[in-house]
KEZAVEX-461336 format. One record per residue (C-alpha): chain; x negated, y, z negated; residue in one letter; residue number from 1. Coordinates in steps of 0.05 Angstrom, whole numbers, plus 5000, padded with zeros to 4 digits. Example, Ala and Ser with C-alpha at 12.3 -4.5 7.8 and 13.67 -1.06 7.14 Angstrom:
BEGIN
- A | 4754 | 4910 | 4844 | a | 1
- A | 4727 | 4979 | 4857 | s | 2
This chain:
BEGIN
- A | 5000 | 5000 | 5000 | x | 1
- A | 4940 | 5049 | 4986 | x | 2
- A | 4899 | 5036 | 5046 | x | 3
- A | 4960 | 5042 | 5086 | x | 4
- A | 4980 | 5105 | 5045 | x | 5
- A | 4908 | 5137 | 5058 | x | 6
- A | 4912 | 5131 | 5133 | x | 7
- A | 4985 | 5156 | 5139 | x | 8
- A | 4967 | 5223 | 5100 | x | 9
- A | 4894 | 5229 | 5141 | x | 10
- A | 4860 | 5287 | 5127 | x | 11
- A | 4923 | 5339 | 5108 | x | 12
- A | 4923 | 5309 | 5029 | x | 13
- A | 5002 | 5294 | 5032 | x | 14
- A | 5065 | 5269 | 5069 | x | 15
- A | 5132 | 5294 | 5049 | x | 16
- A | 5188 | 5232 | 5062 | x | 17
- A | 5244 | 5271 | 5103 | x | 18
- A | 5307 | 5243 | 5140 | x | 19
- A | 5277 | 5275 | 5203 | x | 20
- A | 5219 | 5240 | 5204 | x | 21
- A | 5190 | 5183 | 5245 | x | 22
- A | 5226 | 5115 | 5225 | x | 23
- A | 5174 | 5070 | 5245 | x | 24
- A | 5122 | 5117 | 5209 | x | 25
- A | 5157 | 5111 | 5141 | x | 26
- A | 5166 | 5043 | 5146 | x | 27
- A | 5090 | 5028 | 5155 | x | 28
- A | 5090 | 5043 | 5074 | x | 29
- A | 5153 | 5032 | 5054 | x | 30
- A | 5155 | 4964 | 5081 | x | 31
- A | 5090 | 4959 | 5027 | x | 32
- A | 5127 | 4984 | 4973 | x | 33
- A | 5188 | 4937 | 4983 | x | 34
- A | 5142 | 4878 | 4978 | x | 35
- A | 5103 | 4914 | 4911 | x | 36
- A | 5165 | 4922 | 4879 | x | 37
- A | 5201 | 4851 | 4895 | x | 38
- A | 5124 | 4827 | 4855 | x | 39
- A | 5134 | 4885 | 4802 | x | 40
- A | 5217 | 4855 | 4786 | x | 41
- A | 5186 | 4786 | 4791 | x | 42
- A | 5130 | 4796 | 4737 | x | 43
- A | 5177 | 4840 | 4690 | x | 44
- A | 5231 | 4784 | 4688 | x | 45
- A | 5176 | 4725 | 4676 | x | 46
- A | 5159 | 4776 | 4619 | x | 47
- A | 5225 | 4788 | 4592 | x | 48
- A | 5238 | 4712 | 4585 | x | 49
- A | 5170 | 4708 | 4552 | x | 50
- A | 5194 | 4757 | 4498 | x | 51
- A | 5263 | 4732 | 4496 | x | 52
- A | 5239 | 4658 | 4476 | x | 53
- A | 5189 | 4689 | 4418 | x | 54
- A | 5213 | 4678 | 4345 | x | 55
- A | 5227 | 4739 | 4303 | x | 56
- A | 5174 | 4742 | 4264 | x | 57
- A | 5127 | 4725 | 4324 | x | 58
- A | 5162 | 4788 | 4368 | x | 59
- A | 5133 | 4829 | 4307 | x | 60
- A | 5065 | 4821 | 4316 | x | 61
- A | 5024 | 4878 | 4355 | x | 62
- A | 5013 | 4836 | 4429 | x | 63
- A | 5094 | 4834 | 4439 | x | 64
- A | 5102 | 4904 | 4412 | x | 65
- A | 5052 | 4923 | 4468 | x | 66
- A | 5081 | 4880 | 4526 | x | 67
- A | 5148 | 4916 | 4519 | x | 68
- A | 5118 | 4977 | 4521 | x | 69
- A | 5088 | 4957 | 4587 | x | 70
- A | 5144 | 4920 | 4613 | x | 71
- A | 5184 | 4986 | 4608 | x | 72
- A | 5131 | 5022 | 4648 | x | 73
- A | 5131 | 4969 | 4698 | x | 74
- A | 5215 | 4982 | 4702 | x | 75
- A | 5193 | 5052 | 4713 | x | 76
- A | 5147 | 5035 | 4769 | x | 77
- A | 5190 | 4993 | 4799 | x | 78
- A | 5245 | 5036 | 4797 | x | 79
- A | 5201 | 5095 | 4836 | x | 80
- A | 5183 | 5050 | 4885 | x | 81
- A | 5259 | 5042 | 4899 | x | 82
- A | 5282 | 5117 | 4902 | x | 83
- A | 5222 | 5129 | 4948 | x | 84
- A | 5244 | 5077 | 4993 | x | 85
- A | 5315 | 5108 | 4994 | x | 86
- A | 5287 | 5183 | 5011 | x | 87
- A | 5335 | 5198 | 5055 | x | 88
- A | 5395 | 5186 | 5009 | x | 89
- A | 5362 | 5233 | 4961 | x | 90
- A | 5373 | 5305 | 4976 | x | 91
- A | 5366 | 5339 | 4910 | x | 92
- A | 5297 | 5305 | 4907 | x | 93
- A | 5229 | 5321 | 4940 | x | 94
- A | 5198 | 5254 | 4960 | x | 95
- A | 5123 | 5256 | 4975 | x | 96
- A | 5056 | 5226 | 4968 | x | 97
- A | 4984 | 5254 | 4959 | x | 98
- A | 4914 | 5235 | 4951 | x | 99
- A | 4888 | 5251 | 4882 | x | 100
- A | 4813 | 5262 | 4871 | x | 101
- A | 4778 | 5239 | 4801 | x | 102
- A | 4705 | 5221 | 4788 | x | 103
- A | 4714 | 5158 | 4794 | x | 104
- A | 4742 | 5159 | 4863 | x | 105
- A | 4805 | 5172 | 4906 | x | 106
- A | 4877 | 5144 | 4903 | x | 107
- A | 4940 | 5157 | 4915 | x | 108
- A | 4992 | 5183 | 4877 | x | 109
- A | 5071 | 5173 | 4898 | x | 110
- A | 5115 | 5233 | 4876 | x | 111
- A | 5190 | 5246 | 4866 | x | 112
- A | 5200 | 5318 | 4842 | x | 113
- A | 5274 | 5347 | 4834 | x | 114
- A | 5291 | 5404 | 4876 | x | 115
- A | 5327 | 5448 | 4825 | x | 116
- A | 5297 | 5451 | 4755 | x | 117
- A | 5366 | 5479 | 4729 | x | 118
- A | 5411 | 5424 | 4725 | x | 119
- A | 5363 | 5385 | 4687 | x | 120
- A | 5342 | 5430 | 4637 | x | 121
- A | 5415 | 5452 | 4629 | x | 122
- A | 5434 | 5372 | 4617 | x | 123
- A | 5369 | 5356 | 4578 | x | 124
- A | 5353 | 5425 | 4538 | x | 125
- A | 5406 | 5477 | 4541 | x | 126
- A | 5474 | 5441 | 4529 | x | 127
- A | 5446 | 5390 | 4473 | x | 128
- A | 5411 | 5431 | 4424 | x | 129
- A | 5445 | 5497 | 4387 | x | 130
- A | 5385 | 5542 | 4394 | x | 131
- A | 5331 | 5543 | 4435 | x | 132
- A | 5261 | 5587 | 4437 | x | 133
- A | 5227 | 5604 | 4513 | x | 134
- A | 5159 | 5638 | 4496 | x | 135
- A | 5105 | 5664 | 4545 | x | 136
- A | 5060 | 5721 | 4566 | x | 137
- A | 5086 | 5697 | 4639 | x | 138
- A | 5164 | 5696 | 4645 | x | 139
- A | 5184 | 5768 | 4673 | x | 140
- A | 5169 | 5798 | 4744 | x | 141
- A | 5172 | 5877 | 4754 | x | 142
- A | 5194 | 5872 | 4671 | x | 143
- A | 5255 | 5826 | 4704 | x | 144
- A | 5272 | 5753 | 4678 | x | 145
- A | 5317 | 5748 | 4732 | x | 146
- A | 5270 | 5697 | 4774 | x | 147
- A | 5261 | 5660 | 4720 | x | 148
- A | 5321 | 5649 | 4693 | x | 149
- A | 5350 | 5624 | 4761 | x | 150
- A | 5287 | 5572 | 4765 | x | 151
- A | 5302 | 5555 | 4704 | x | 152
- A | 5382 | 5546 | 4691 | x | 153
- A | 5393 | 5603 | 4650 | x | 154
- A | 5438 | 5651 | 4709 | x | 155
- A | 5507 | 5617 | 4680 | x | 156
- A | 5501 | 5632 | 4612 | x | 157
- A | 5542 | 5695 | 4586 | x | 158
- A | 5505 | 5748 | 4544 | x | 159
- A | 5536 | 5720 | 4485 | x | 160
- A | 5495 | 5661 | 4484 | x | 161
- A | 5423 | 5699 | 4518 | x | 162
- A | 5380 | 5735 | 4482 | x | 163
- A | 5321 | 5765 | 4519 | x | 164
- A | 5268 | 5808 | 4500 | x | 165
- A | 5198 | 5837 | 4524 | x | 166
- A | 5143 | 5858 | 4474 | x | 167
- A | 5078 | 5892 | 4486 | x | 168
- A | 5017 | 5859 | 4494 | x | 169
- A | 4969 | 5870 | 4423 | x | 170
- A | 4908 | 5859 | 4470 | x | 171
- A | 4878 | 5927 | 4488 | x | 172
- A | 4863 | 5910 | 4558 | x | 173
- A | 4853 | 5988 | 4592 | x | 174
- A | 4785 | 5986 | 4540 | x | 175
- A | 4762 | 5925 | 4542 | x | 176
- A | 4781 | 5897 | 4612 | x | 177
- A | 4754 | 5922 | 4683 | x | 178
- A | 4801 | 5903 | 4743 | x | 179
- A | 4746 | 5900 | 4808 | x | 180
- A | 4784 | 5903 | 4878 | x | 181
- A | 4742 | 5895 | 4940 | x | 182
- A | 4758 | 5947 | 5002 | x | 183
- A | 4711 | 5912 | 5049 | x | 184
- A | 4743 | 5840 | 5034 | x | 185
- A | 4764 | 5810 | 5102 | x | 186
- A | 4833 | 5783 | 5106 | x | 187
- A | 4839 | 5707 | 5081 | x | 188
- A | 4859 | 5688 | 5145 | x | 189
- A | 4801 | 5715 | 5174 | x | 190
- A | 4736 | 5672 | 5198 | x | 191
- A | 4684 | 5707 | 5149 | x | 192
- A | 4728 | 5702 | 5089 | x | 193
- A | 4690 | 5641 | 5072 | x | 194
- A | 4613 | 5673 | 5077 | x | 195
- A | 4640 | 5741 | 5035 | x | 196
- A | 4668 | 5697 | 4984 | x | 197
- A | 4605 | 5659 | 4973 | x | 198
- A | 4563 | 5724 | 4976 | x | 199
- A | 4606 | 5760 | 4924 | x | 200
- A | 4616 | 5706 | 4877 | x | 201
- A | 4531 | 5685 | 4877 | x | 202
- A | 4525 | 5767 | 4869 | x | 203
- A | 4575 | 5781 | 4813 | x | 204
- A | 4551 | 5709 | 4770 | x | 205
- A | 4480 | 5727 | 4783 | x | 206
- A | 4496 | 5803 | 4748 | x | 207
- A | 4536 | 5771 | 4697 | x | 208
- A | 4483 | 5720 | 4687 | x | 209
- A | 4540 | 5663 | 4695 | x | 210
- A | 4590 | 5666 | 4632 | x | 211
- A | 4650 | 5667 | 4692 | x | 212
- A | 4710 | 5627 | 4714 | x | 213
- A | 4715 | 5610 | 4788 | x | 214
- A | 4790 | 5606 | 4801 | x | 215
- A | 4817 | 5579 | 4878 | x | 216
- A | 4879 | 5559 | 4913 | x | 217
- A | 4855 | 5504 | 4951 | x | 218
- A | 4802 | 5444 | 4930 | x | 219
- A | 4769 | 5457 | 5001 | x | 220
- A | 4747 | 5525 | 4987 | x | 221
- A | 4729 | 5513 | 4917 | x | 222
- A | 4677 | 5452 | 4952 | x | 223
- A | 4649 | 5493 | 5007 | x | 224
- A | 4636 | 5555 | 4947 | x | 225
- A | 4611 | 5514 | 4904 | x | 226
- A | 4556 | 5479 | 4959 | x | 227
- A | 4536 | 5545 | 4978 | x | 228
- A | 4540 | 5572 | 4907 | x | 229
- A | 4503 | 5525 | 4859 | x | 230
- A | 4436 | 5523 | 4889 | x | 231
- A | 4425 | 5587 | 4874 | x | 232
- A | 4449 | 5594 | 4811 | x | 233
- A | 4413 | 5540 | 4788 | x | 234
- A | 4347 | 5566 | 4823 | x | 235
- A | 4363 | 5620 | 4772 | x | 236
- A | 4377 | 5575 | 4705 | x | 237
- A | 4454 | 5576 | 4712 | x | 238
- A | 4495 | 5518 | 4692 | x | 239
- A | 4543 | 5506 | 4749 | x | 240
- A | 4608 | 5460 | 4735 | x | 241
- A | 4666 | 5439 | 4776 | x | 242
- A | 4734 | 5416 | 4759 | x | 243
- A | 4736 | 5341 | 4784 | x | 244
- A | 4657 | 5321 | 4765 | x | 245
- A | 4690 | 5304 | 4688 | x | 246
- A | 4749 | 5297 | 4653 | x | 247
- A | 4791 | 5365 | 4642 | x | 248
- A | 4777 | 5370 | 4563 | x | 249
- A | 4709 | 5346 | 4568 | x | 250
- A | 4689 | 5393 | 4620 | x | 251
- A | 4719 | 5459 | 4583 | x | 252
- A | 4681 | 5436 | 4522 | x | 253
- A | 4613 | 5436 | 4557 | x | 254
- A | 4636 | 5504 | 4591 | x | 255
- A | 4646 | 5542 | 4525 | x | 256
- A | 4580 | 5509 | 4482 | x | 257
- A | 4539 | 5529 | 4539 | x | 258
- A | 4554 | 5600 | 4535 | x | 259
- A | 4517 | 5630 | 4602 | x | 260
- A | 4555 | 5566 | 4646 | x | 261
- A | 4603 | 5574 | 4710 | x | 262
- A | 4662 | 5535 | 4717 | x | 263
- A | 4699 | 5528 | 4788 | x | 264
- A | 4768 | 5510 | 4786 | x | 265
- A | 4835 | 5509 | 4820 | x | 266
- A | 4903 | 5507 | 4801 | x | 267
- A | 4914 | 5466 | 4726 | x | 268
- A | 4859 | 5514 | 4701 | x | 269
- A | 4898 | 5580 | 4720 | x | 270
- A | 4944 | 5569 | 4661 | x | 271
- A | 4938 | 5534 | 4594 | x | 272
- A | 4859 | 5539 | 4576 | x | 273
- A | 4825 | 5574 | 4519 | x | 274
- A | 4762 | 5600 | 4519 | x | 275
- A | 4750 | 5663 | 4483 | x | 276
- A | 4682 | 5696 | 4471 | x | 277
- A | 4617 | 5694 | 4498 | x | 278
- A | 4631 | 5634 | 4540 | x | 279
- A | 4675 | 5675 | 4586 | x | 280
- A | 4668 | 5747 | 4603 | x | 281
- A | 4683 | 5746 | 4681 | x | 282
- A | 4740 | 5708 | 4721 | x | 283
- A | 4737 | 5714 | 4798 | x | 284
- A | 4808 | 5708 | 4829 | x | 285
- A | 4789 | 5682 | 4906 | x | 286
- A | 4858 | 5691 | 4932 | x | 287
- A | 4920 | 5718 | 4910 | x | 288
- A | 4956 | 5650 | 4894 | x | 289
- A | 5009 | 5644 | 4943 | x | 290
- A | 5024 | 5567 | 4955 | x | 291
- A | 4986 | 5530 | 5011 | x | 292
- A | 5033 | 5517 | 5058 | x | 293
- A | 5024 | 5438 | 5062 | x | 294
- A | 5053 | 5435 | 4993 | x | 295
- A | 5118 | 5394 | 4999 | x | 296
- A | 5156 | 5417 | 4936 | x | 297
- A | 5136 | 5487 | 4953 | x | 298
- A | 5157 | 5474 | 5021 | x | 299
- A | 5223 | 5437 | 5011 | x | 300
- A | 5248 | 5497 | 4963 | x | 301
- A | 5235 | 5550 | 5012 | x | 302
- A | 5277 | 5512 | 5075 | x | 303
- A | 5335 | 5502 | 5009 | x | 304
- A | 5339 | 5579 | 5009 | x | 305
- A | 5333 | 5592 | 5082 | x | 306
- A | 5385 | 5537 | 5087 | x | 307
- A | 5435 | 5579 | 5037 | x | 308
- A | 5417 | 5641 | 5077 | x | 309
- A | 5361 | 5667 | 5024 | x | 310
- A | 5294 | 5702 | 5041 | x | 311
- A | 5243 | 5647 | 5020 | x | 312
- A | 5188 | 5695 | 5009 | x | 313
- A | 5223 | 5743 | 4967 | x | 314
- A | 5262 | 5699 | 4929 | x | 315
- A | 5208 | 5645 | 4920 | x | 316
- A | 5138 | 5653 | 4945 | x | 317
- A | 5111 | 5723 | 4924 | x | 318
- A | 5154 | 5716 | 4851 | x | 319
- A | 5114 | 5649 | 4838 | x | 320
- A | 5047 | 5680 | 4867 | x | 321
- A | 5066 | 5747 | 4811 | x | 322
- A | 5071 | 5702 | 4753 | x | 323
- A | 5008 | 5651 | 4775 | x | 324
- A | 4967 | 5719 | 4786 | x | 325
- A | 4985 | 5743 | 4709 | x | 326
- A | 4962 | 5670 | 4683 | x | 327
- A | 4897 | 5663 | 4712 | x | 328
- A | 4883 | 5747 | 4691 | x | 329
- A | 4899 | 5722 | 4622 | x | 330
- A | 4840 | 5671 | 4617 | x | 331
- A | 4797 | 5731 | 4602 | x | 332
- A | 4822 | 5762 | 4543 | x | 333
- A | 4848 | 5705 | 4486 | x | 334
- A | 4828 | 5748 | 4428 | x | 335
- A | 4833 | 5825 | 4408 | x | 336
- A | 4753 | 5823 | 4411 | x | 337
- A | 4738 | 5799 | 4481 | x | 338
- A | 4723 | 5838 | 4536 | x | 339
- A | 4702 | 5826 | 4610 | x | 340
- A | 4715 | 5840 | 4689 | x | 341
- A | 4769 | 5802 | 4730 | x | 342
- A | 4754 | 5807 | 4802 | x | 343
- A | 4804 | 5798 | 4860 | x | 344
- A | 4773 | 5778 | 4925 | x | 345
- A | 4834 | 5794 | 4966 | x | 346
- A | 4845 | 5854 | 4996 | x | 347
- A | 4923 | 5847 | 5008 | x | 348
C-alpha cells in the first residue's frame, strides 16, 4: 500500500481523493487498502476471541489490558481504511494522503479531515458543557472575532450566551521589538527570491551571531536555505539546526541550551514553542504564510466557499495568513524582558 501510495503522490507530497478524479487511479490504492483492512478485521476478531476465552482474573493482568488497547486502535485503523475507500460518499470530509518526512525515513500518512470545524465543536464542546473558556494572543483579525467564530461554530449563538473580550498585550513591544521590512525584496514568485533569501538570512544570523528562528512555508525552501545557509555559518562557529534532523522537543531543547544556535523550521514551529531569552533574539519570517496551494484541506475549503458564492481569499486565505503571521511574530517576545528584531522577507 505504501510503495503504491509513494508513486501515486510522485514528487507533489499529496493526493486529495475527489469524485472527479481518475477511477482506475484511485483504485490502484484503494484496491491495497481493501485487502489491508479485510487482514486488519481478520486479526482483530482472532484477538477478540482470544480475550473473550481468558478467565477473569487472567483478563486482569497487564498483557490483556494492553491488547485491548491495541485491538481498539486496530478498529480505528481499520475503520479509516474504510471511509477512505468510500471518498466519494463523503462530502463533509477532506480525504487525502501525504508523504511525511522523519529522521528515520519517509512514509505515508492517510488523512481524513472534516470540512467544517463547527458542527463538531458545537456537538463535542459547545452544547455538552455549561461554560466554556477560548484563550489566545491569536483569535481576532482587524480587532474582529468574526473569522473565528464562523471557523469555529460560534456565529449561531445569541449574545446571551457569548461573551467576548480583547485585552492589551503587557509585552512592551514598540521598545523592545524592531519590525525589519525589505524594499528591495523581489516578489516570491519571482526567480531570485531564492538567492536574496539565502543572502539576507546568512547576513542578518552572521550580525546577530545566530541566536535566530528561521521560519518557512514550504519544506523545499527551508532545504535549499538551509544547504546554502549552514556552511557558512558553521565556517563561522554557528550551530545550525533543522526541524526534521530530531525529534520536535529534543531539537528545541538543544536550540535554547546552546544560546548562539539557528533553528530552521516550518509550519508546527510558528505556533506553540517557548523559548525566551538569550536563545532567541531574531525570527526571520521568509514569506508571508499564505497556504501552498497543493494543500488539500486548504484547497477543498476554498472551492466550499466559491461553491456557496463566497470570495475564498477574503473569507479564507488572507484571514488564516493574518492570524499565522501574529503566531510566528510572537516567538520573539515570551517574557516582559526579551527583546529582539523580526524580519519579513516579503515585500507584499
Amino acid at each position: 500500500l505504501d510503495s503504491r501510495s509513494e508513486v501515486l503522490i510522485g514528487e507533489q507530497g499529496n493526493l486529495r481523493f475527489t469524485p472527479g478524479m481518475d477511477r482506475e487511479m484511485a483504485d490502484s490504492v484503494l484496491d491495497f487498502m481493501r485487502e489491508l483492512q479485510k487482514l486488519l478485521i481478520d486479526l482483530v476478531d482472532t484477538l477478540h476471541e482470544a480475550l473473550e476465552s481468558l478467565t477473569p482474573e487472567e483478563a486482569e493482568l497487564p498483557v490483556p489490558f494492553e491488547t485491548r488497547l491495541v485491538v481498539h486502535r486496530l478498529e480505528g485503523f481499520a475503520s479509516v481504511l474504510e471511509r477512505f475507500c468510500r471518498f466519494e460518499e463523503r462530502e463533509d470530509e477532506v480525504v487525502w494522503m501525504t508523504r511525511a518526512v522523519v529522521p528515520s525515513g519517509r512514509y505515508i500518512r492517510y488523512v481524513i479531515t472534516p470540512l467544517d470545524l463547527s458542527r463538531l465543536m458545537q456537538e463535542a464542546v459547545f452544547e455538552p458543557y455549561k461554560t466554556v473558556v477560548c484563550t489566545s494572543a491569536t483569535l481576532t483579525v482587524k480587532q474582529d472575532f468574526r473569522f473565528w467564530r464562523s471557523r469555529i461554530g460560534l456565529y449561531n449563538h445569541s449574545d446571551e450566551r457569548l461573551d467576548l473580550a480583547m485585552f492589551p498585550s503587557p509585552f512592551p513591544y514598540k521598545e523592545h521589538v524592531l519590525l525589519g521590512i525589505p524594499k528591495n525584496a523581489p516578489f516570491p514568485n519571482e526567480k531570485d527570491y531564492q538567492d536574496f533569501i539565502n543572502n539576507g538570512i546568512s547576513r542578518i544570523l552572521e550580525l546577530s551571531e545566530g541566536k535566530g528562528l528561521i521560519l518557512f512555508t514550504s519544506y523545499e525552501m527551508l532545504k535549499n536555505t538551509y544547504t546554502y545557509v549552514k556552511p557558512l555559518l558553521t565556517e563561522k562557529g554557528i550551530v545550525v539546526f533543522r526541524q526534521g534532523d530530531d525529534e520536535r522537543s529534543r531539537l528545541l531543547k538543544s536550540f535554547q541550551e546552546d544560546t548562539g544556535s539557528v533553528l530552521f523550521a516550518t509550519h508546527s514551529f510558528w505556533e506553540g514553542i517557548d523559548v525566551p531569552g538569550e536563545s532567541l533574539q531574531i525570527v526571520v519570517i521568509c514569506r508571508l504564510p499564505f497556504r501552498v496551494p497543493t494543500d488539500p484541506v486548504h484547497m477543498a475549503r476554498l472551492e466550499a466557499i466559491e461553491k456557496r458564492g463566497g470570495n475564498p481569499f477574503f473569507e479564507l486565505s488572507l484571514p488564516e495568513a493574518v492570524m499565522k503571521l501574529k503566531q510566528g511574530f510572537g516567538r520573539l517576545m515570551r517574557r516582559t524582558t526579551d527583546r529582539g528584531v523580526v524580519f519579513i522577507l516579503d515585500s507584499r
